[in-house]
Backbone as JSON, one array per atom type, in Angstrom:
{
  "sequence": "XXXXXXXXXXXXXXXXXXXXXXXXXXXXXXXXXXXXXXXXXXXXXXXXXXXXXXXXXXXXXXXXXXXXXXXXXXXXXXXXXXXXXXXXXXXXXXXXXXXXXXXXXXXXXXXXXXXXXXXXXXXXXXXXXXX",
  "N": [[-9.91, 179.72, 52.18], [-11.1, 179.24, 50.03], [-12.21, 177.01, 49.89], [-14.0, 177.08, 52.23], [-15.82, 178.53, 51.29], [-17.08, 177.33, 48.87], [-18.7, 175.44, 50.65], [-20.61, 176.43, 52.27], [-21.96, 176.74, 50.08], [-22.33, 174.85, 48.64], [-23.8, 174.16, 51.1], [-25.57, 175.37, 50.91], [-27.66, 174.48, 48.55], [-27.61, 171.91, 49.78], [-29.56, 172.39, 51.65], [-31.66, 173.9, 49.88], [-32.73, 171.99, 48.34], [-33.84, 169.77, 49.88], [-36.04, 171.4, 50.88], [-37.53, 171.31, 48.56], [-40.32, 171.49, 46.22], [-41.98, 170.97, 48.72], [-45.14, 172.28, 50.42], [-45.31, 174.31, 52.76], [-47.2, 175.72, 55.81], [-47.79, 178.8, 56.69], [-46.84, 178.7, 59.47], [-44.6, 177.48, 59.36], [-44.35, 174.64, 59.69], [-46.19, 171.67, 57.29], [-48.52, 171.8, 54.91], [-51.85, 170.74, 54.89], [-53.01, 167.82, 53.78], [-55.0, 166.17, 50.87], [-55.78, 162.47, 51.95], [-55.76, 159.12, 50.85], [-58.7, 158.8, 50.47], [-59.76, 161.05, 50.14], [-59.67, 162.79, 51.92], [-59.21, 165.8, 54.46], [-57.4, 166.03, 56.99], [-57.76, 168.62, 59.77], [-57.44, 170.21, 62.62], [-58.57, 172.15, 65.71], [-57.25, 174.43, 68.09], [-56.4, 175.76, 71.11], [-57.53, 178.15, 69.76], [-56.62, 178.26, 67.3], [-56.15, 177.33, 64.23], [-54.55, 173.49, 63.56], [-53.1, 173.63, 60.99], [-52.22, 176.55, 58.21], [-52.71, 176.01, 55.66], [-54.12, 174.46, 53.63], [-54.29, 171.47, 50.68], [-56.02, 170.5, 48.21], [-57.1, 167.95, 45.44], [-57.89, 169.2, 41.97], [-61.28, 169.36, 40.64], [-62.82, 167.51, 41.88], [-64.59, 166.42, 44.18], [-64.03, 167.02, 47.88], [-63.3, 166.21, 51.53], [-63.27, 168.36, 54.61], [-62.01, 167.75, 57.2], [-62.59, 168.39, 60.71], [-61.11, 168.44, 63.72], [-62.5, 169.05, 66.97], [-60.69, 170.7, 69.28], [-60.78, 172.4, 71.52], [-62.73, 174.3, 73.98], [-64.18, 175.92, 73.05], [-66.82, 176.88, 70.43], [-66.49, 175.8, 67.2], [-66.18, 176.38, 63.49], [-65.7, 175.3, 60.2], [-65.08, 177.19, 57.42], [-65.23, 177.68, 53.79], [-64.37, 179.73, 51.22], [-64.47, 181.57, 47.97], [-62.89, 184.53, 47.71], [-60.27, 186.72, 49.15], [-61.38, 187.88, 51.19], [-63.42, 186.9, 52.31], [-66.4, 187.22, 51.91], [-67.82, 185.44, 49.82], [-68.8, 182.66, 49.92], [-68.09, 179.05, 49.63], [-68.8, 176.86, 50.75], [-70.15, 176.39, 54.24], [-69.66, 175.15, 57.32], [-71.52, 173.55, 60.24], [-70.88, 175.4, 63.28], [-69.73, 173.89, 65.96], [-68.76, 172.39, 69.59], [-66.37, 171.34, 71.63], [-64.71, 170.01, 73.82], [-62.44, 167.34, 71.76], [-64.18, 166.54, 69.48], [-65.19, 165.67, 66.26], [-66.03, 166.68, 63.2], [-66.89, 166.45, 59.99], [-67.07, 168.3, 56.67], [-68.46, 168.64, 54.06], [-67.05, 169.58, 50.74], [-67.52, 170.84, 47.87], [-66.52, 169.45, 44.47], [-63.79, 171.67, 42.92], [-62.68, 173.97, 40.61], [-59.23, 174.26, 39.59], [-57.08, 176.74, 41.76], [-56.93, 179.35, 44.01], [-57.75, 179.8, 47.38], [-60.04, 180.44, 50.17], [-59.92, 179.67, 53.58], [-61.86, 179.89, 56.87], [-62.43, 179.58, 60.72], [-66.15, 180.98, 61.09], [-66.35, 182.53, 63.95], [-63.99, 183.12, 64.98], [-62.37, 184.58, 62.78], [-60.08, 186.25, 62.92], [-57.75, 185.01, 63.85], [-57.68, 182.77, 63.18], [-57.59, 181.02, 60.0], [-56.95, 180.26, 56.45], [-55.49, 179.51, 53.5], [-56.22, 177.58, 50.87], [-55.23, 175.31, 48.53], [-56.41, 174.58, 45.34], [-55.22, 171.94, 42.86]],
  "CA": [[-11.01, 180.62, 51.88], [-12.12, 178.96, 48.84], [-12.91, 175.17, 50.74], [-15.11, 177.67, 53.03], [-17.12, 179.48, 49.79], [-17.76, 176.19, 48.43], [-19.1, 174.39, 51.54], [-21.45, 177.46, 52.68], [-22.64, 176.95, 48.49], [-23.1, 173.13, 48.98], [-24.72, 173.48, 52.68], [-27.25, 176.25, 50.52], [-28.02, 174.3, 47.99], [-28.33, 170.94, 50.24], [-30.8, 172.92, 52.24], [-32.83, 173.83, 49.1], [-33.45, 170.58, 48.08], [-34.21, 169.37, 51.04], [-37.06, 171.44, 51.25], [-38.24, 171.69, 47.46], [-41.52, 170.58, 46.85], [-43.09, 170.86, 50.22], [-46.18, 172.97, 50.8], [-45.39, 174.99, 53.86], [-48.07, 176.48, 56.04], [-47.43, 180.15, 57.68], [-46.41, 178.43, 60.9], [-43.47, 176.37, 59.53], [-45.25, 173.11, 59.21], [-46.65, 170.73, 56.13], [-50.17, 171.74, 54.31], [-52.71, 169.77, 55.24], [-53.6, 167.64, 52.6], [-56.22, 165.01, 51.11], [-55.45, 161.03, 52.07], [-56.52, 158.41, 50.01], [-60.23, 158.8, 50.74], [-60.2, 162.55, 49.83], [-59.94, 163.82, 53.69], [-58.21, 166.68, 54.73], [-58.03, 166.3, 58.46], [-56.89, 169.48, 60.42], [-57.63, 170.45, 64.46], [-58.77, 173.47, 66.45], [-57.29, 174.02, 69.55], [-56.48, 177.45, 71.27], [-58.37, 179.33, 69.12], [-55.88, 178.21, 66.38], [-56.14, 175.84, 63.31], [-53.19, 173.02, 62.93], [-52.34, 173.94, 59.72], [-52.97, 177.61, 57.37], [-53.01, 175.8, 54.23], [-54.64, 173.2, 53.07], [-53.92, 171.39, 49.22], [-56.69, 169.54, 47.63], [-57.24, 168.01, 43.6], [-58.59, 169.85, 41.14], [-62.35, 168.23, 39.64], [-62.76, 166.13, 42.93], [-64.7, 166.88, 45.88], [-63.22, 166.3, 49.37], [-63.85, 166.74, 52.85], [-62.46, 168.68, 55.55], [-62.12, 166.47, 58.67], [-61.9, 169.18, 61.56], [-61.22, 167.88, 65.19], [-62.34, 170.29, 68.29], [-59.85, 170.17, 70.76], [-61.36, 173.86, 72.34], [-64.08, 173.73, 74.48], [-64.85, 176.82, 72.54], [-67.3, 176.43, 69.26], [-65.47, 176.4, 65.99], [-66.43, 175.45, 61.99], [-64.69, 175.33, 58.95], [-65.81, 177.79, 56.13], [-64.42, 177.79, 52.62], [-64.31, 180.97, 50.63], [-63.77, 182.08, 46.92], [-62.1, 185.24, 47.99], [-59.61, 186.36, 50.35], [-62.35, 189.23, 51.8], [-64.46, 186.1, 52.87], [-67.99, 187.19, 51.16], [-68.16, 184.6, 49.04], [-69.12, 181.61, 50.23], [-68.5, 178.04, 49.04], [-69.61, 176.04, 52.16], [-70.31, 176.14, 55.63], [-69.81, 174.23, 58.46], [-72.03, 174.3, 61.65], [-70.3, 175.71, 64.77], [-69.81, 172.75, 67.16], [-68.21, 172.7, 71.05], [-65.47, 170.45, 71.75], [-63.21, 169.19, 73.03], [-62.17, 166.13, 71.01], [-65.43, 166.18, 68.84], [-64.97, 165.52, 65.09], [-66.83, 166.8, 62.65], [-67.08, 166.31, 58.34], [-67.62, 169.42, 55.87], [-68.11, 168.29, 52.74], [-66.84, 170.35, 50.09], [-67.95, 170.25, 46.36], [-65.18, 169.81, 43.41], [-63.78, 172.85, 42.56], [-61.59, 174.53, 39.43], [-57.61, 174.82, 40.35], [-56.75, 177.96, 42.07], [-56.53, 180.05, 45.47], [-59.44, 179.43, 48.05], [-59.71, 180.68, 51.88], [-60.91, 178.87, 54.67], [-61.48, 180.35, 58.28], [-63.79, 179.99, 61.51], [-66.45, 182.08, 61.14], [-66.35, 182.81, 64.76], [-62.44, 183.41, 65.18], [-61.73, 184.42, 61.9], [-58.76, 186.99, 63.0], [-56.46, 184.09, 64.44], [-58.17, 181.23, 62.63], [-57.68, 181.16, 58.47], [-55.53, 180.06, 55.85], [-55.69, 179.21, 52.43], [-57.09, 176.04, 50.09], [-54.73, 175.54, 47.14], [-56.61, 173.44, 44.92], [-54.56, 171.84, 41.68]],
  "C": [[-11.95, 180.0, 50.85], [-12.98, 177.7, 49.19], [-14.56, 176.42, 51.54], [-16.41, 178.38, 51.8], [-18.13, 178.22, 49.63], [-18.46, 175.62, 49.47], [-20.38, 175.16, 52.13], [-22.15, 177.12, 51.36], [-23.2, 175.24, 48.84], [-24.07, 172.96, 50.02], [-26.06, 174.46, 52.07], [-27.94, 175.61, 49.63], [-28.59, 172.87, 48.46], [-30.06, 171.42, 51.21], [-32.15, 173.16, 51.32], [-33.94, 172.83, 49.09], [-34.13, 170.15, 48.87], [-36.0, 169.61, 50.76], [-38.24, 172.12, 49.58], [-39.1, 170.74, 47.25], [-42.34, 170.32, 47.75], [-43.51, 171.97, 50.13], [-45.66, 173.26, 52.32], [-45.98, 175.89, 54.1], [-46.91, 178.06, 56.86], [-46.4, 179.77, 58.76], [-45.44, 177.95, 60.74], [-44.13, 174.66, 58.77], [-45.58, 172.49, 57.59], [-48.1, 171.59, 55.97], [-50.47, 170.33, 54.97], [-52.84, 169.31, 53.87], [-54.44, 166.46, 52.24], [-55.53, 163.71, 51.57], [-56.11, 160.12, 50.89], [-58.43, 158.62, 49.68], [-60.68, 160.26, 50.61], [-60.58, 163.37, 51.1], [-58.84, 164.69, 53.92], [-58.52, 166.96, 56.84], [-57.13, 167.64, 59.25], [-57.51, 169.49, 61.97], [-57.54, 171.77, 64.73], [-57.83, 173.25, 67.81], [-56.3, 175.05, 70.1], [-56.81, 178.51, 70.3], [-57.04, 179.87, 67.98], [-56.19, 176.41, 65.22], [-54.56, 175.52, 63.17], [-52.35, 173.52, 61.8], [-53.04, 175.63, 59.08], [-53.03, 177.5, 56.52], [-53.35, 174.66, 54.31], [-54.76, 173.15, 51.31], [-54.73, 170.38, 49.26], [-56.62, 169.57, 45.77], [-58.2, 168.59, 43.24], [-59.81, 168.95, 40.43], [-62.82, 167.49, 40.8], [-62.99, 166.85, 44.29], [-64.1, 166.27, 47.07], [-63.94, 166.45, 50.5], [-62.76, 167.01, 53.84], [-62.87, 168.16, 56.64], [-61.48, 167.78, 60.22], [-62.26, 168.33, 63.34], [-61.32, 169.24, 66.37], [-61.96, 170.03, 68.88], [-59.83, 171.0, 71.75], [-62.68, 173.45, 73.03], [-65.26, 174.99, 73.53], [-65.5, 176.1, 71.48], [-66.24, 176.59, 68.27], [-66.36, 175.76, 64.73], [-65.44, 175.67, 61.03], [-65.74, 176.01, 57.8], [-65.05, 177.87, 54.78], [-64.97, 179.29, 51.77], [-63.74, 181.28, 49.09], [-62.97, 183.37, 46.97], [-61.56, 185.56, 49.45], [-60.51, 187.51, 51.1], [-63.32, 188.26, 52.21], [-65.88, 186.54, 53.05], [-68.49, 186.37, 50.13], [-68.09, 182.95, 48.92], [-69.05, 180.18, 49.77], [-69.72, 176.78, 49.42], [-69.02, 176.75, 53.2], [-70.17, 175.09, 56.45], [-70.83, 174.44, 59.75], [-71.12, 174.44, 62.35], [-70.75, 174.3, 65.45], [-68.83, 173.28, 68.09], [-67.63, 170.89, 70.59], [-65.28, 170.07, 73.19], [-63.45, 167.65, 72.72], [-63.39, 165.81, 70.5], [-64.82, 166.42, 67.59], [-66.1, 165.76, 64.3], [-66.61, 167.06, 60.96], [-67.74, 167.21, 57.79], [-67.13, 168.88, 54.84], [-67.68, 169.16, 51.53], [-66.87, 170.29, 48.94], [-66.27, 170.2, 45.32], [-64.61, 171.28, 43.1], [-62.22, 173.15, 41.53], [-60.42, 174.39, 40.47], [-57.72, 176.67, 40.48], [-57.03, 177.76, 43.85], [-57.96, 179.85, 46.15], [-59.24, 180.05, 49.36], [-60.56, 179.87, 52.53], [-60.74, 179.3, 55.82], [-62.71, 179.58, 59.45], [-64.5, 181.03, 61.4], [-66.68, 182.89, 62.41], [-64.7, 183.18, 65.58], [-62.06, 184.1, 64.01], [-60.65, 185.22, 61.52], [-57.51, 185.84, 63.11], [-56.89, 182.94, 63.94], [-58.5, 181.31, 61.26], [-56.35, 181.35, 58.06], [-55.99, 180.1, 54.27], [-55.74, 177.77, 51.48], [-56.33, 176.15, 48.91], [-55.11, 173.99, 46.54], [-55.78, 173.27, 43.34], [-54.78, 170.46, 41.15]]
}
């Protein structure tokens, strides 16, 4: 009984670890996050973004690198609140599929951010954790 306590306590605590430290979006998955060159690349495609979070640095503008893989339009909007009236940037709407398109996004303080399509933005939006 007691080999079994302990081994259920070891297999919970190997599991922690495992996954301490990782940014996980809604879906399961990794945050998106910048690369060397300050890109955050994510993808449309069923009228869903790859990732629902995205983690950029604090002080240091970036860019979101979105790929259309819909034939539908899509953009990338960033948001100071989660009620999306407050605007940081825009993206234009573009048609896909497999078109790439660069939204630049200015530096911004650490904290909570949203980003959606503004043409999906029930099934398409996540959140920007910048630090």
């Amino acid at each position: 009984m007691t080999n079994k306590i302990l081994t259920a306590v070891l297999m919970t605590l190997a599991l922690a670890a495992c996954s301490a430290g990782a940014s996980a979006s809604a879906s399961g998955g990794q945050c998106a996050q910048t690369d060397s060159a300050n890109v955050i690349a994510i993808s449309a495609k069923n009228l869903r973004f790859s990732t629902s979070c995205m983690v950029a640095p604090a002080g240091t503008a970036f860019t979101v690198r979105l790929t259309n893989n819909d034939s539908e339009p899509h953009d990338v909007a960033v948001f100071r609140d989660a009620g999306y009236s407050d605007a940081i940037v825009k993206g234009d709407l573009f048609n896909g599929p497999n078109v790439t398109k660069d939204i630049a996004v200015p530096a911004l303080p650490a904290g909570t951010y949203y980003f959606q399509c503004i043409l999906h933005p029930a099934d398409m939006k996540g959140t920007l954790t910048v630090q």
